[in-house]
N, C-alpha and C positions, 0 to 999 in steps of 0.2 A: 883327023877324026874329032868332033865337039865332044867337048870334055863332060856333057850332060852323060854322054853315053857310055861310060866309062864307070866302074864300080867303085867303091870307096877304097876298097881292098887294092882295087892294079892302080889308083892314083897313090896309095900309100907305099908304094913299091916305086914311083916314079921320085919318090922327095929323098933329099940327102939323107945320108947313113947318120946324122946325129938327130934331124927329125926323125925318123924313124923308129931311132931309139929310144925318142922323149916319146913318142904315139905309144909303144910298146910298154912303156913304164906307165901311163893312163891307162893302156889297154886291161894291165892286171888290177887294178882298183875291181876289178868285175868282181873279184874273191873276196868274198868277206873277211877272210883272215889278212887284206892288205889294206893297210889304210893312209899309206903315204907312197908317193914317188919316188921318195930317194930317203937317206938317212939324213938324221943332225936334225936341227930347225927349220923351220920354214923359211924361205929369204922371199919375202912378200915386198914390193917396191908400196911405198904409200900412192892414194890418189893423187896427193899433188903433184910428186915424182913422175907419174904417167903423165899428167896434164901436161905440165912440164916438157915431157921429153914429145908428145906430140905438138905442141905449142912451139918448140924449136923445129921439128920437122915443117910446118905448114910456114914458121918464118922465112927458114933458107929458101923455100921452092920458090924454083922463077919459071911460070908458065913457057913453054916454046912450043916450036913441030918435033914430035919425037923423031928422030930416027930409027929404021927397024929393028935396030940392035935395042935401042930402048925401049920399044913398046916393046919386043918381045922380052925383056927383061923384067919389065912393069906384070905383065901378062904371066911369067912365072911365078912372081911375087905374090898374084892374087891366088894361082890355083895353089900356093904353099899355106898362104893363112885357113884359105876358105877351107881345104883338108883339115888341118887342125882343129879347126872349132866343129869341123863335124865329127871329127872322130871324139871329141873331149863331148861333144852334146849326144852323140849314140849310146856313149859309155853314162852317159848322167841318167838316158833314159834306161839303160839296162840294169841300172841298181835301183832306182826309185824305189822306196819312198830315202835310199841311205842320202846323202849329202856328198857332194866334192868336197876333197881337201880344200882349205879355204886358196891356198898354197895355186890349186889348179884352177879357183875360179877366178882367182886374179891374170890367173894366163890366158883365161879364155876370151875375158873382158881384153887384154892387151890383144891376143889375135883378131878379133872383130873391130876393133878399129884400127890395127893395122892393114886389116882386108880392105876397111870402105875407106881407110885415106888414099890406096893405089887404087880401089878400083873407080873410082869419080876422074882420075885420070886419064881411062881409056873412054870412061861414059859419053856414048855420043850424043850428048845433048841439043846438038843443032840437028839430030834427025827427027827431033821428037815434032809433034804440029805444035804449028803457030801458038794455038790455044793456049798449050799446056807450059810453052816456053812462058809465055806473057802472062799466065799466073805466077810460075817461079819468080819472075823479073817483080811481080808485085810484092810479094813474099820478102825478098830481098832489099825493096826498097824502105816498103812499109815496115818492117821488123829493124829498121837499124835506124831505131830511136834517138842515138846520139848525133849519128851522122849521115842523115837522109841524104844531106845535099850531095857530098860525097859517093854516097852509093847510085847516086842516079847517075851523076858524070860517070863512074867508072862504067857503068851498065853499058853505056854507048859508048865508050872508049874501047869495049872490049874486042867485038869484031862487027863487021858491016851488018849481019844478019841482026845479031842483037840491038846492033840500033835500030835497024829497020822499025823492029817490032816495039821498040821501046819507044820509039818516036811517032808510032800508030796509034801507040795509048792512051789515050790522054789524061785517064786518072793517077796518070805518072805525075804530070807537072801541075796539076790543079792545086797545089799550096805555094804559093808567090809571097815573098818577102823581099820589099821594097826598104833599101836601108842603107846605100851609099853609090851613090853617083859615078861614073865612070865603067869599068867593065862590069859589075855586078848588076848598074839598071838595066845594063844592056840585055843580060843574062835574067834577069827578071821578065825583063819585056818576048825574048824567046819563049819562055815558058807560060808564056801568057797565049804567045800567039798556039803553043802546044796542047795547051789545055782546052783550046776550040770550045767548044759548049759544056764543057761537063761540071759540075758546080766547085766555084769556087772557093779556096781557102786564104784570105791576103791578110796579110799585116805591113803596115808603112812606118816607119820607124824614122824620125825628122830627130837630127842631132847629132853629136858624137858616135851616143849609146852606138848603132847603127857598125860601129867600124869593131867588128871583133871576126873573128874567124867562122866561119860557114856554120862550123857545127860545134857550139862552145863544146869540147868533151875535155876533161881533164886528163886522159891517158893517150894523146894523142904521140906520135912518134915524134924525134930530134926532129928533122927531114922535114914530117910536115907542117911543123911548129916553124921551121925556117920558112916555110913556102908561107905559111900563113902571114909571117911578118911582112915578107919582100909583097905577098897582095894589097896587107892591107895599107904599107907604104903608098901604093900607089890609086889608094881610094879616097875617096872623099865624101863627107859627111852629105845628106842629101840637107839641102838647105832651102831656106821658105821659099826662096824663088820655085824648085823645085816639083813643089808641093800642087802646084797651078797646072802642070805640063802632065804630073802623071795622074791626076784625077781625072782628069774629063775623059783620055783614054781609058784607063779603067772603069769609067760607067758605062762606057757603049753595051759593057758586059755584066750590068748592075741588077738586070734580071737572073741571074746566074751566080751571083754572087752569096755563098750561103754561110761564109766570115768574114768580117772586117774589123779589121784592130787595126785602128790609127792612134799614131803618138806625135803630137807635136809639139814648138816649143814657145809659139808667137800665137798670139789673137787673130792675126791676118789668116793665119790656117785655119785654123778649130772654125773661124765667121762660113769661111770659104767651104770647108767640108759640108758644114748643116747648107748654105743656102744650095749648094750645087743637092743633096740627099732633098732638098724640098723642092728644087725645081723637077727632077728626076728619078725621084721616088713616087711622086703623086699614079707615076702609069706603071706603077707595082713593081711589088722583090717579093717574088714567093717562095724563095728558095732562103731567104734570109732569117739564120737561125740564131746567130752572135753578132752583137755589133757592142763596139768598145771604140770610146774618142776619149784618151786622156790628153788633157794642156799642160805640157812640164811641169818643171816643179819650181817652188820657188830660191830653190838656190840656201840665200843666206838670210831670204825676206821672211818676218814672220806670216803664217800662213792666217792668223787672225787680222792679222791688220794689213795686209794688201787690199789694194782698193779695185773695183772692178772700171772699165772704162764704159761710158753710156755706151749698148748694144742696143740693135733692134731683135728682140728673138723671136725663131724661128720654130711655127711646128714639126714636130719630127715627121720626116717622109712625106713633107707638107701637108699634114694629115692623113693621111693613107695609111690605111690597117698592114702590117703584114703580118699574115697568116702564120706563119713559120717561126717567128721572132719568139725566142724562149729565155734568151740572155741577153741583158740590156744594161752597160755600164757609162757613167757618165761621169767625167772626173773634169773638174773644173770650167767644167760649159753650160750652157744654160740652154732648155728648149721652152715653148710656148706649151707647158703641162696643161690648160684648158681646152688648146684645141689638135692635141696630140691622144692618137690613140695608142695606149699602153696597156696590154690585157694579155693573157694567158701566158704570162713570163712564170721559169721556174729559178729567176735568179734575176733578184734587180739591186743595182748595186750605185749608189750615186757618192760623190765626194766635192767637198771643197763647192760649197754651193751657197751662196751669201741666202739671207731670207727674201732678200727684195726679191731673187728670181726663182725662188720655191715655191711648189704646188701648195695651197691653201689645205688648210687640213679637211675639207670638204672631198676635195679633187684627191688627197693624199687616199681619204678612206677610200674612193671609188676605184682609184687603183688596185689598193689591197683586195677590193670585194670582188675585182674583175680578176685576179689571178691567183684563182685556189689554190692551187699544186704550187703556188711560190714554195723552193726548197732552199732559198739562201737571199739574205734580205741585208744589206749592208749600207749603212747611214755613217758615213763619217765629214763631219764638220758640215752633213747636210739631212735635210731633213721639212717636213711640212712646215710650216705657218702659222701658228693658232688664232685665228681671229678673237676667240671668244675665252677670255677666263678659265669658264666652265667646260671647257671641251674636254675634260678627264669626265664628266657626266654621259658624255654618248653611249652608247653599248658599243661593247671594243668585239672586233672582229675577226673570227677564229682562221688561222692558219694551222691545221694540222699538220701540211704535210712540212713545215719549214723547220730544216735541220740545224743552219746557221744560223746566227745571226751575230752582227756588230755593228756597234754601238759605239760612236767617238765624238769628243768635243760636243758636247750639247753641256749649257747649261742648266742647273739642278731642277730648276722650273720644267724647260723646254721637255730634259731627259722622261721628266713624271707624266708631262703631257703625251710624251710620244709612246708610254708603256701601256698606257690609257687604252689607246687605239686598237692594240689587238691581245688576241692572246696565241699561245704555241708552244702548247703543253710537251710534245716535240722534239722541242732542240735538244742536240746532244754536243753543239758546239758553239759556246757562247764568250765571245770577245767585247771588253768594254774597253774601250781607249782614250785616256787624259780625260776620265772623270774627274777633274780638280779644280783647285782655286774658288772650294766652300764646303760646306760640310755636306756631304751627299748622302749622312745615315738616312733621313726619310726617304731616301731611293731604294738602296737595300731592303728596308720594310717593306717598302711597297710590291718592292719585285721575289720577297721570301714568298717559297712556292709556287712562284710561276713557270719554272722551267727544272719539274721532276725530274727529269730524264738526262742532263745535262753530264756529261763522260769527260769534255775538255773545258776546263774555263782557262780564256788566257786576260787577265787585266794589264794594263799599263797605265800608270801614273793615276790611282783612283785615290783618293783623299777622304779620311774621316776622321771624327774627332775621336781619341784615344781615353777615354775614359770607361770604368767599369760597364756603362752602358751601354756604349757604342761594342764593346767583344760581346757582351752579351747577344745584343742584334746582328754582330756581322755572325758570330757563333751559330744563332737561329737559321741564316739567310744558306752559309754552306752546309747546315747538319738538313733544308731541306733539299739536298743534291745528292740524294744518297747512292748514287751512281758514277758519281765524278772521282777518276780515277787519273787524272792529269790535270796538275796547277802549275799554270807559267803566270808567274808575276815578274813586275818590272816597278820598279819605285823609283819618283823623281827626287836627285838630288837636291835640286834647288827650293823644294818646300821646306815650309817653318815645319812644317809634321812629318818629315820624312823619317827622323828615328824613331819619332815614336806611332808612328805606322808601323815602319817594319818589324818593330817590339812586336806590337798587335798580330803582324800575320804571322809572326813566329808560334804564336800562341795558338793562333787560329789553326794550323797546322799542323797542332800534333796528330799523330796516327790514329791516337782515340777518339776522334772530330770528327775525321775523314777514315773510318774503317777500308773505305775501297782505294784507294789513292795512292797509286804505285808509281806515280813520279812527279818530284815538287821538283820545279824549279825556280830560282830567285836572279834577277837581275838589276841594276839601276842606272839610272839613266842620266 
């Protein structure tokens, strides 16, 4: 007989004689004159203890075929909780508006997940259609942020039907991370070939970085912390040779491509990335919405005095607009800014960029003026050109909607010229980095009151002179931030003004400076 059909009352007669007796004991809460289940204290387990003890239950299980002794024992287990919690939720409705003992609602809360952790073990989820399986499977992939890669394998390792459908999907494999040679390009290149048309997500990762574990997460278990080593023993770093072999196959799918984050470590890459995106970019990427080429780093070299080697450069996407293109980073490479189109980005972000091969501040402003809605603007150790003295004279050019902004390595001159150019009244998160090596107070003046709105400032290594004047000025520049409610500073060791800066910002720091400012932090460097 289906147990739908069955009363609450004759299932309550079917459950042991100590359930029974505990349903019985809820059952008189009906009486107002009773207000507990038993005598003495309440013995209420904390949440963690519950988490806990269901956290140990979901450890030990080891999925199998039941046997019918077990399913029908699984199958008792549900109809014993499911009674419970309805006999505890009828009696809740029959005193309303009174309250359970707090005592009973923690038991109700333990019955209802002791019901759905036995009953997803009968659930027959391979009956369910196609459809609704292949949203769960999305569900499960997409939601396990630490360990996607992981969740996908296990998806198809579960049973033949699950793969089937996992392997029909193709919004399953469409983020490709290319990042060590041997079984993992292998396994890149499958999920390349899985992802058939559906827009891409890729990152290339050229170097050591490349060799760490699928899904960095820091709680991962003993077991597969072991398996991660024994893998990545046996991988290897993808190397510039490398770099030649998996490009070209990856553009056949360049129209479809709607990320790319390249990291390399050599010129022979970075030259090769731009010329292959100008020979084959020209016949369109309209799906391409992020693109990032950083060029390693430099190690032990200083990053002002490396020298670039003569390049010929290249337009981006050999001139070719794409439509879709909103985030545009460019770290240590250079393109042809005159005859590249760069427009409607809400996030441009360059670095490490000498002057000889920066946009002229002409080409600089036409950029700003082509992309209104820029939301995050990031210039470090790179930046326009100024042909002319006079270029803080132009009319600087309004960016509402930009939230971020940073600011690094520009000399005092360069910095004034470059604040010149716009304004973004805006920002609420403003980064200046190795302002130093002269006295940068007419910077500060210049820029008090240009960014009202500002919640985060973080500086690193920003140099002024320490006299009664300069607190005065930097005093003016943070009392106009009357919203900044997080300072991270960082001071360089190795300046002549390093103590008596951070004299200065201690000063600058008091609470009655900054009324809204609920977390200072200090660092050096």
């Amino acid at each position: 007989m289906p147990w739908s059909n069955i009363s609450l009352d004759a299932l309550i007669t079917k459950l042991p004689a100590a359930d029974q007796e505990f349903i019985a004991r809820i059952q008189s809460l009906r009486s107002p004159e009773v207000t507990a289940t038993h005598s003495g204290p309440p013995h209420l387990p904390s949440p963690q203890r519950m988490a806990e003890h269901f956290t140990r239950i979901v450890a030990k299980w080891v999925p199998h075929v039941f046997t019918p002794s077990e399913r029908n024992a699984v199958r008792a287990d549900c109809v014993r909780y499911m009674v419970v919690v309805h006999a505890i939720e009828q009696v809740q409705k029959d005193i309303h508006p009174r309250q359970l003992p707090e005592e009973v609602r923690a038991q109700l809360s333990f019955a209802r997940k002791s019901f759905w952790l036995r009953y997803f073990r009968l659930f027959r989820i391979t009956d369910l259609p196609v459809e609704i399986i292949s949203n769960i499977i999305r569900f499960v992939v997409w939601d396990s942020m630490k360990r996607p890669v992981d969740a996908r394998l296990r998806v198809t390792w579960t049973c033949k039907r699950w793969r089937e459908i996992a392997l029909s999907d193709s919004t399953l494999w469409n983020a490709i991370w290319f990042r060590a040679a041997g079984a993992r390009l292998e396994r890149a290149w499958a999920w390349f070939e899985r992802a058939r048309q559906a827009p891409l997500d890729v990152r290339i990762n050229g170097g050591s970085d490349g060799l760490s574990h699928d899904d960095d997460e820091d709680d991962i278990s003993e077991s597969d912390a072991l398996a991660a080593v024994t893998e990545i023993s046996n991988q290897h770093p993808l190397a510039a040779g490398d770099i030649p072999q998996i490009l070209p196959r990856l553009f056949t799918k360049l129209t479809t491509i709607r990320m790319l984050i390249i990291v390399v470590n050599d010129w022979e890459s970075a030259i090769l990335v731009l010329e292959l995106l100008r020979a084959r970019g020209s016949s369109g990427v309209p799906l391409l919405q992020r693109f990032e080429l950083h060029r390693g780093m430099f190690g032990d070299k200083n990053r002002r005095t490396s020298t670039w080697p003569q390049i010929t450069i290249q337009p981006f996407l050999g001139g070719a607009a794409a439509p879709s293109l909103a985030y545009l980073s460019l770290n240590g490479v250079a393109i042809d800014w005159a005859r590249s189109i760069v427009a409607n980005l809400t996030t441009l972000d360059i670095r490490r960029l000498p002057s000889t091969y920066s946009p002229d501040d002409a080409r600089f402003r036409e950029i700003l003026a082509d992309c209104p809605r820029l939301q995050k603007l990031s210039l470090d150790g790179a930046g326009p050109k100024f042909q002319k003295p006079d270029g803080e004279t132009m009319s600087p050019i309004d960016l509402p909607y930009m939230h971020t902004l940073v600011i690094a390595d520009f000399s005092l001159q360069h910095a004034q010229l470059l604040f010149s150019q716009f304004t973004a009244p805006n920002v609420n998160d403003l980064i200046l980095m190795n302002v130093c090596g002269d006295n940068y107070l007419p910077l500060f003046v210049q820029i008090t009151g240009a960014f009202p709105k500002v919640q985060l400032l973080t500086t690193y290594s920003i140099q002024f002179s320490s006299t009664p004047e300069a607190l005065s000025t930097m005093t003016r520049w943070l009392d106009s931030m009357p919203f900044l409610a997080h300072l991270l500073r960082t001071l360089p060791t190795n300046s002549s003004e390093s103590s008596s800066v951070r004299t200065t910002w201690r000063s600058l720091s008091r609470p009655s400076l900054l009324p809204s400012t609920s977390s200072l932090s200090s660092r050096t460097l």
